[in-house]
ROMITOR-366067 format. One line per field, with one value per residue (C-alpha): x, y, z; chain; residue in three letters; residue number from 1. Coordinates in nm, 4 decimals. Example, Ala and Ser with C-alpha at 12.3 -4.5 7.8 and 13.67 -1.06 7.14 Angstrom:
! ROMITOR-366067
xx c(1.2300; 1.3670) $
yy c(-0.4500; -0.1060) $
zz c(0.7800; 0.7140) $
ch c(A; A) $
aa c(ALA; SER) $
i c(1; 2) $
! end
This chain:
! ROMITOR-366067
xx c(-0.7038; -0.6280; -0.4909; -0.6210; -0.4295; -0.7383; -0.5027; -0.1795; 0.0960; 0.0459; -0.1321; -0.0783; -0.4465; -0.7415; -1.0366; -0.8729; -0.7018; -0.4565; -0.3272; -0.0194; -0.2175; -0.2436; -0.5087; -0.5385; -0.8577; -0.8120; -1.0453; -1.0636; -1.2807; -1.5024; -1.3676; -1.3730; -1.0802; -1.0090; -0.6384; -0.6278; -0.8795; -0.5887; -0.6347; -0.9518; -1.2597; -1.0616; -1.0349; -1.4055; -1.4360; -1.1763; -1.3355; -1.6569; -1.4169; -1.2160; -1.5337; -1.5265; -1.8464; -1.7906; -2.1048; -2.0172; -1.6317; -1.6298; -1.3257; -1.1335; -0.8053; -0.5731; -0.1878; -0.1508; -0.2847; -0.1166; -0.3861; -0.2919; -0.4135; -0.6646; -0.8489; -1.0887; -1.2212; -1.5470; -1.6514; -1.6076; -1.8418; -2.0730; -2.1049; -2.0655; -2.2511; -2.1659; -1.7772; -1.5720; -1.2872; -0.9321; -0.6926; -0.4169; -0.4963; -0.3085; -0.4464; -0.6129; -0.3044; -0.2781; 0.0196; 0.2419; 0.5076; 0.6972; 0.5243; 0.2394; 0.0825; -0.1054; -0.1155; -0.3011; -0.6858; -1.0135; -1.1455; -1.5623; -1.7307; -2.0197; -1.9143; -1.7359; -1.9761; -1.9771; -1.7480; -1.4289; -1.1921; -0.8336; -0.6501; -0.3265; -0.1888; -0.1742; -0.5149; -0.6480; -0.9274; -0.9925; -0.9023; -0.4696; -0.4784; -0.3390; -0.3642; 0.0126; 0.0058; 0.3490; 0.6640; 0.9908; 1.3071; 1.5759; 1.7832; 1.7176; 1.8660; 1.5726; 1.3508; 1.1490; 1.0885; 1.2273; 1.0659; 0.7461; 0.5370; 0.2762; 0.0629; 0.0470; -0.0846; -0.0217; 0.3408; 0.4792; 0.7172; 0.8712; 0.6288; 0.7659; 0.4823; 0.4274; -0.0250; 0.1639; 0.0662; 0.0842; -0.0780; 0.0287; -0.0848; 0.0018; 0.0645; 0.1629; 0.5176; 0.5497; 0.3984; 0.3362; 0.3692; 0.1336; 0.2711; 0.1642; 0.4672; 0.6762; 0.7808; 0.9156; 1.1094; 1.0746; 1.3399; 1.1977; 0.8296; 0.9836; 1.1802; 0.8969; 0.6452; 0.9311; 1.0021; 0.6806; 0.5597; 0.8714; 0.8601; 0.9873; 0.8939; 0.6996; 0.6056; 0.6636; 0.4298; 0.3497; 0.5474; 0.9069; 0.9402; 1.2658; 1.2164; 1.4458; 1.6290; 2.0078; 2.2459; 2.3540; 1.9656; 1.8960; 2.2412; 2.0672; 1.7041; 1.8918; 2.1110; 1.8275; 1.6087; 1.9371; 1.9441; 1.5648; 1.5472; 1.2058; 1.0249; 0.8568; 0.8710; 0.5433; 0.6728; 0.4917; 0.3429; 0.6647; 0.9210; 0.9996; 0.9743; 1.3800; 1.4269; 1.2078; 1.4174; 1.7690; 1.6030; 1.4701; 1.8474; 2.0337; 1.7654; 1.7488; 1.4036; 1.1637; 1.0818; 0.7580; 0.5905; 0.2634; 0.0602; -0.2891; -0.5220; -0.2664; -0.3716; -0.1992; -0.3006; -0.1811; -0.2708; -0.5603; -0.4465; -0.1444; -0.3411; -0.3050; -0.6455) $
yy c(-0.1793; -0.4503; -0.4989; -0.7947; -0.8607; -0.9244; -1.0691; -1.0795; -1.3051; -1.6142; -1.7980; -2.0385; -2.0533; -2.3271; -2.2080; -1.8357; -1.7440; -1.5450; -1.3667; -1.1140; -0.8115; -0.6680; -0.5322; -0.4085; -0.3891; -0.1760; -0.1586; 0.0699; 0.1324; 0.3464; 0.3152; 0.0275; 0.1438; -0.0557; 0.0166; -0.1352; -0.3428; -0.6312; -0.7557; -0.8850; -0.9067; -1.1978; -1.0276; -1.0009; -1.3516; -1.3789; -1.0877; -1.3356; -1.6118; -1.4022; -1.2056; -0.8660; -0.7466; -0.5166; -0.3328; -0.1914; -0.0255; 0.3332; 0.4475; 0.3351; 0.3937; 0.3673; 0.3483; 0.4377; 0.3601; -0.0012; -0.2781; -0.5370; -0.2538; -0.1150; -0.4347; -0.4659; -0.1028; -0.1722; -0.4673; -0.3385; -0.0151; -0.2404; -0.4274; -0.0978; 0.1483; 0.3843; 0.3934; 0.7180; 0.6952; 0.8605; 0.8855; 1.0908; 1.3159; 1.1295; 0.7968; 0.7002; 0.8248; 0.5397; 0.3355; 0.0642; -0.1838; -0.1650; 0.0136; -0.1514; -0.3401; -0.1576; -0.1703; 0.1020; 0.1526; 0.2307; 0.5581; 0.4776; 0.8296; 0.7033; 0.4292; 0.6924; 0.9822; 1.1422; 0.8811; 0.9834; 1.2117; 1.3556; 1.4319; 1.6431; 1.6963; 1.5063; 1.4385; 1.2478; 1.0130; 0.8964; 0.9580; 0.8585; 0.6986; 0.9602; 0.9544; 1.0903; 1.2252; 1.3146; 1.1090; 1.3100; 1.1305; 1.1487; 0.9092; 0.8466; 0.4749; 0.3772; 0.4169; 0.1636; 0.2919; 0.1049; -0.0398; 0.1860; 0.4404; 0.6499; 0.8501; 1.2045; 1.4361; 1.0696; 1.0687; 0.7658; 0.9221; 0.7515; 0.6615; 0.8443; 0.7606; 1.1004; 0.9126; 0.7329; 0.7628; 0.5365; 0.5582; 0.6419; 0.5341; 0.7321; 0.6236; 0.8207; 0.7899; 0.6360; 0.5672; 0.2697; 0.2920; 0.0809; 0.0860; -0.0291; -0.1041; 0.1835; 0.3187; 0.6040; 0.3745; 0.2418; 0.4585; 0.7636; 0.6961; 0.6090; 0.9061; 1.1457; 0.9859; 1.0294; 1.3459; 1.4553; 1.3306; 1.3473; 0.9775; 0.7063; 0.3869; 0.1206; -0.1035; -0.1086; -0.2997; -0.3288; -0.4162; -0.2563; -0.3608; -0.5072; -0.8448; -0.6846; -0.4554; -0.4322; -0.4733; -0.1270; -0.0690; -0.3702; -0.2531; 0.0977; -0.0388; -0.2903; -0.0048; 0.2152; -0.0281; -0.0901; 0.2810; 0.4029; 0.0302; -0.0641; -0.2737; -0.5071; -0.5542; -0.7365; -0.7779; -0.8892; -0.8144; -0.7099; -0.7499; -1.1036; -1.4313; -1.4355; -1.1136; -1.1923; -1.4681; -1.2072; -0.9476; -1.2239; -1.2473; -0.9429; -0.6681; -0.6291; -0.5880; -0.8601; -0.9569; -1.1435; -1.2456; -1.0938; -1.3101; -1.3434; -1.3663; -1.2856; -1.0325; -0.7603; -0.5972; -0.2742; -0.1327; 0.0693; 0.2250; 0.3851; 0.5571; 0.9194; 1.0726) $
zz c(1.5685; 1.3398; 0.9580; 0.7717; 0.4707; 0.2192; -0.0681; -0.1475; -0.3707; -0.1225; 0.0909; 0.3589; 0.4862; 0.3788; 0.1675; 0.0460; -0.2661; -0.3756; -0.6525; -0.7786; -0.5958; -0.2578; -0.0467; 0.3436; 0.5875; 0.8691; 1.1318; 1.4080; 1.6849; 1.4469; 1.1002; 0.8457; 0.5924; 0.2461; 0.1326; -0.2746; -0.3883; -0.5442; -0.9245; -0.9168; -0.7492; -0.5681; -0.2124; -0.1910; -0.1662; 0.0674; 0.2842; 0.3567; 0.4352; 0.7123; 0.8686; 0.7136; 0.5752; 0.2757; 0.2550; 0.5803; 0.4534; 0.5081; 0.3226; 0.0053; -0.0584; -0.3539; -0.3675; -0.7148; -1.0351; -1.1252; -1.2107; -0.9414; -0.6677; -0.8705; -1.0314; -0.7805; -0.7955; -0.9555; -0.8307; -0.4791; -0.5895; -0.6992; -0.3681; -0.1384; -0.2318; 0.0783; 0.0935; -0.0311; -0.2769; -0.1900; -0.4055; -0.6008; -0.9005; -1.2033; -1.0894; -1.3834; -1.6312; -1.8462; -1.7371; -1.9587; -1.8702; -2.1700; -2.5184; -2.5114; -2.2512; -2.0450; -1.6626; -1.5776; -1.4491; -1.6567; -1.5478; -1.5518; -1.4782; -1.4349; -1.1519; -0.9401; -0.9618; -0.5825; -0.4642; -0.5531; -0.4095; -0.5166; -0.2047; -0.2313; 0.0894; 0.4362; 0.5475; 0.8205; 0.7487; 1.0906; 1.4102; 1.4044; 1.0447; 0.7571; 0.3879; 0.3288; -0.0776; -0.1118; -0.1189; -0.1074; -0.2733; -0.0223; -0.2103; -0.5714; -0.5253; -0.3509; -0.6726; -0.8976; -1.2225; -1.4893; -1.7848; -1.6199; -1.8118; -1.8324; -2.1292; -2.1269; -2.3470; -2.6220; -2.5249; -2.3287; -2.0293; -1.7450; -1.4700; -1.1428; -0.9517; -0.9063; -0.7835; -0.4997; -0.1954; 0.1498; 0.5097; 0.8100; 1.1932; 1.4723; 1.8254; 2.0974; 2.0571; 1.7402; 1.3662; 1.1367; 0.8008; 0.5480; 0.1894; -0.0964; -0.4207; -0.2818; -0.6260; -0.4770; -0.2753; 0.0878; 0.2564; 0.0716; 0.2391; 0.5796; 0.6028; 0.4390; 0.7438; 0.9753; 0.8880; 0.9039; 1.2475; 1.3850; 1.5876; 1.5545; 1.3020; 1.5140; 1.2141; 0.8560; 0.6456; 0.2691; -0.0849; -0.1232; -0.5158; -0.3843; -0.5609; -0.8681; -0.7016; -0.7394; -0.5081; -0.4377; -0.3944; -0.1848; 0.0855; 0.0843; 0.2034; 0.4892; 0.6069; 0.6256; 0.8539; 1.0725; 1.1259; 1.2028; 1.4124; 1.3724; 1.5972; 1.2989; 0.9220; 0.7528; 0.3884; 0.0512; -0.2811; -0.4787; -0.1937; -0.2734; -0.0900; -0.1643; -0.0161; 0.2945; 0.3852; 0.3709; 0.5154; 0.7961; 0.8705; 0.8228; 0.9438; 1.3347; 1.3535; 1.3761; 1.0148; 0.8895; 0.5933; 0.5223; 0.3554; 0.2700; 0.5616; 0.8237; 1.1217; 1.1994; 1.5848; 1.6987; 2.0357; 2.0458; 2.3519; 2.1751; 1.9072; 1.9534; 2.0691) $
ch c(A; A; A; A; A; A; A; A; A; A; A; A; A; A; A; A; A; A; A; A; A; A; A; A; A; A; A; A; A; A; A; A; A; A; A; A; A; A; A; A; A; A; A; A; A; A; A; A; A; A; A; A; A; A; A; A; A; A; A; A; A; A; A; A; A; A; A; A; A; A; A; A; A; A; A; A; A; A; A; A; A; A; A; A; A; A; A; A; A; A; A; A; A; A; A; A; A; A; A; A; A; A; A; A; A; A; A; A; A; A; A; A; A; A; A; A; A; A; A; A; A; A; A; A; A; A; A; A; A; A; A; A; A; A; A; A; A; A; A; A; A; A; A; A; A; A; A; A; A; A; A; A; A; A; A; A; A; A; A; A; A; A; A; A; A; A; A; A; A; A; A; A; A; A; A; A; A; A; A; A; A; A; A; A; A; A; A; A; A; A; A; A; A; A; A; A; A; A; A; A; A; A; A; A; A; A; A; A; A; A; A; A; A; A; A; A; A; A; A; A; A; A; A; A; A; A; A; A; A; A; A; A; A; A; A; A; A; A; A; A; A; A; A; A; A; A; A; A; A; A; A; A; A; A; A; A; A; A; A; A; A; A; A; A; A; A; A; A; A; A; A; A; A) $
aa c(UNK; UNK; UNK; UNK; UNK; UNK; UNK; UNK; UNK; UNK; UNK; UNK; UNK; UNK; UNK; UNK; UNK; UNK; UNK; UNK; UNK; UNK; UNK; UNK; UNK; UNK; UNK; UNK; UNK; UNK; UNK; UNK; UNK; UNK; UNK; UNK; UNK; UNK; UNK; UNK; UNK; UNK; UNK; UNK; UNK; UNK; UNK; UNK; UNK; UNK; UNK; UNK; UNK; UNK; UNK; UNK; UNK; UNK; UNK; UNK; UNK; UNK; UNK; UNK; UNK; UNK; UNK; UNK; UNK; UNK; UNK; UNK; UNK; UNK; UNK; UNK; UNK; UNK; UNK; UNK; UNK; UNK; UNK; UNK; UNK; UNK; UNK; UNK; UNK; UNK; UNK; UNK; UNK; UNK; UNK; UNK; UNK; UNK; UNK; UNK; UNK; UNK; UNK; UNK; UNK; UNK; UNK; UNK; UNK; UNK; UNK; UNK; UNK; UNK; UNK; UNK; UNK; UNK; UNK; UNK; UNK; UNK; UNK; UNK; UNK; UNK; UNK; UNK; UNK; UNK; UNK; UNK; UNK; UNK; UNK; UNK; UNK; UNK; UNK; UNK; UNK; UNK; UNK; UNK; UNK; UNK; UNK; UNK; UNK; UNK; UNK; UNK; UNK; UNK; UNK; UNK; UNK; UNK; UNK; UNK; UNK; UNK; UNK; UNK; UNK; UNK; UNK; UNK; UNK; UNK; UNK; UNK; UNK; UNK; UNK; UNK; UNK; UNK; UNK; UNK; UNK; UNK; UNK; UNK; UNK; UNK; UNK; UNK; UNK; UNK; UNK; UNK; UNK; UNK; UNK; UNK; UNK; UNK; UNK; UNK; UNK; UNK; UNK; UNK; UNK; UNK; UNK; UNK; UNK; UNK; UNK; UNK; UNK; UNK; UNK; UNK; UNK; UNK; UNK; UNK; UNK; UNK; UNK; UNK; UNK; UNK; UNK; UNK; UNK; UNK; UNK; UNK; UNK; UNK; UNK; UNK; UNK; UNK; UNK; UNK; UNK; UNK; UNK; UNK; UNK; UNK; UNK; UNK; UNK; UNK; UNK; UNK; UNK; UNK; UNK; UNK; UNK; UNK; UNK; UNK; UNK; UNK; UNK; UNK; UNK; UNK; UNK; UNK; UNK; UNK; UNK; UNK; UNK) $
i c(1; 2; 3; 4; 5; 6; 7; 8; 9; 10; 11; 12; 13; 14; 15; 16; 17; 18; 19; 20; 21; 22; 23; 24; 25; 26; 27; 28; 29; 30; 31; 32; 33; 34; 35; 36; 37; 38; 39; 40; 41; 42; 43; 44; 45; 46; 47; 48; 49; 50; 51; 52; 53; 54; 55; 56; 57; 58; 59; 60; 61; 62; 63; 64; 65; 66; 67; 68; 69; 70; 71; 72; 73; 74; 75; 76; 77; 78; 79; 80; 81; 82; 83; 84; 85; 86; 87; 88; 89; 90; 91; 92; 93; 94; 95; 96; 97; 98; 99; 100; 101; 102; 103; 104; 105; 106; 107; 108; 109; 110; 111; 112; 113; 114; 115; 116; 117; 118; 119; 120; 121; 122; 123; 124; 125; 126; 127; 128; 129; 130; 131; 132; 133; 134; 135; 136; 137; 138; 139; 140; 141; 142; 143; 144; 145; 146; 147; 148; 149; 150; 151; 152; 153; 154; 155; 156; 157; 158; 159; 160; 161; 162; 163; 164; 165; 166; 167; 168; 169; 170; 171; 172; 173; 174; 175; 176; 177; 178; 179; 180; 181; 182; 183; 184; 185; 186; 187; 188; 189; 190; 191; 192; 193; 194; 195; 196; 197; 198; 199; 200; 201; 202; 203; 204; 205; 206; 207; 208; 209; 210; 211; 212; 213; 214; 215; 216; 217; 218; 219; 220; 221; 222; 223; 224; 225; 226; 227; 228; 229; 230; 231; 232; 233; 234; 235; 236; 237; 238; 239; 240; 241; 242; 243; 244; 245; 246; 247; 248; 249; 250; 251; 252; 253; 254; 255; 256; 257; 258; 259; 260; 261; 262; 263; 264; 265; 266; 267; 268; 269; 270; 271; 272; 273) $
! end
């Protein structure tokens, strides 16, 4: 199978944009998968450029309700008219940075009638690839909530992400994890998929929200990678170009930069059947 990295914060390829956002294609034998939809309708135009034919998308995923996922939602309905929405219950809770300016995504009844669905527990999509709904803080250090809020019931709380959610692809003796802006915090997801499956991490690949982190965060995250040993680490979106280039030296694993338009192959022969 293969991960094509629709948009993201940069790119280093003629003729596509990019934007703050993110958005993954996965492609399997028999599935076309969309994971975000970035901030804009942005990634669609990159899609044409890079050969992937929206109209024929299967599934869409969201991470969690923040606009630079979400953005793209309707102008992706508009041009497939087939594909199923999967996503958490709470992903259209208003969300704020701050008071008042609001990050969150427009929930349009009309646009998502019999399309969308609110998954709540692990639940595979196609064969190997699972939505995983819950993210279980093993280490509170490893979380990115600040200046983040949501609207409930008219009262502004602090977001905990509790709409995040990431995927999972499993190999025979092995997963690889495909994140999103890991809120909940990297290390918290890893060790929730690990955990769960009860394999090792192959490849990690997604935003960490590391690009602000502290340092007593940041020492958490690298000792964590030393110690699960991870074949590969594609990093963007909120990770940080700055923090690519430390974690390109300090982390064991081979670490790359996942920008928009780069291709991401696993084996289809290790994809559990």
């Amino acid at each position: 199978m293969k991960i094509i990295t629709l948009i993201e914060n940069l790119t280093y390829k003629q003729g596509l944009v990019a934007e703050h956002g993110l958005s993954f294609y996965l492609e399997t034998e028999d599935r076309k998968i969309l994971f975000d939809t970035g901030q804009s309708g942005l990634f669609l135009q990159n899609a044409e450029k890079l050969g992937v034919t929206i109209e024929d998308i299967d599934i869409l995923v969201l991470s969690h309700g923040h606009y630079d996922h979400t953005g793209g939602l309707y102008p992706f309905l508009e041009k497939n008219t087939r594909a199923k929405l999967y996503a958490k219950n709470g992903i259209f809770t208003p969300k704020y940075h701050g008071n008042n300016r609001f990050i969150g995504t427009i929930f349009d009844e009309e646009k998502l009638k019999n399309r969308l669905m609110y998954v709540d527990s692990v639940t595979e999509i196609c064969e190997g690839i699972f939505i995983m709904p819950t993210i279980t803080i093993h280490n509170s250090v490893d979380t990115h909530y600040d200046g983040l809020f949501c609207k409930e019931k008219d009262e502004l709380k602090q977001d905990e992400f509790n709409d995040e959610l990431f995927l999972v692809i499993k190999q025979d003796e092995s997963i690889s994890i495909v994140t999103a802006c890991s809120h909940r915090g990297i290390t918290n997801i890893c060790a929730t998929a690990s955990n769960y499956f009860n394999v090792s991490v192959d490849l990690i690949l997604g935003g960490f929200h590391m690009k602000d982190c502290n340092a007593e965060q940041y020492v958490h995250i690298i000792d964590y990678f030393r110690q699960i040993k991870p074949q590969s680490i594609g990093v963007c979106h909120c990770t940080g170009v700055e923090r690519y280039a430390e974690m390109s030296r300090y982390c064991e694993a081979r670490v790359f930069y996942n920008y928009t338009g780069n291709i991401v192959t696993i084996p289809t022969t290790k994809i559990t059947k």
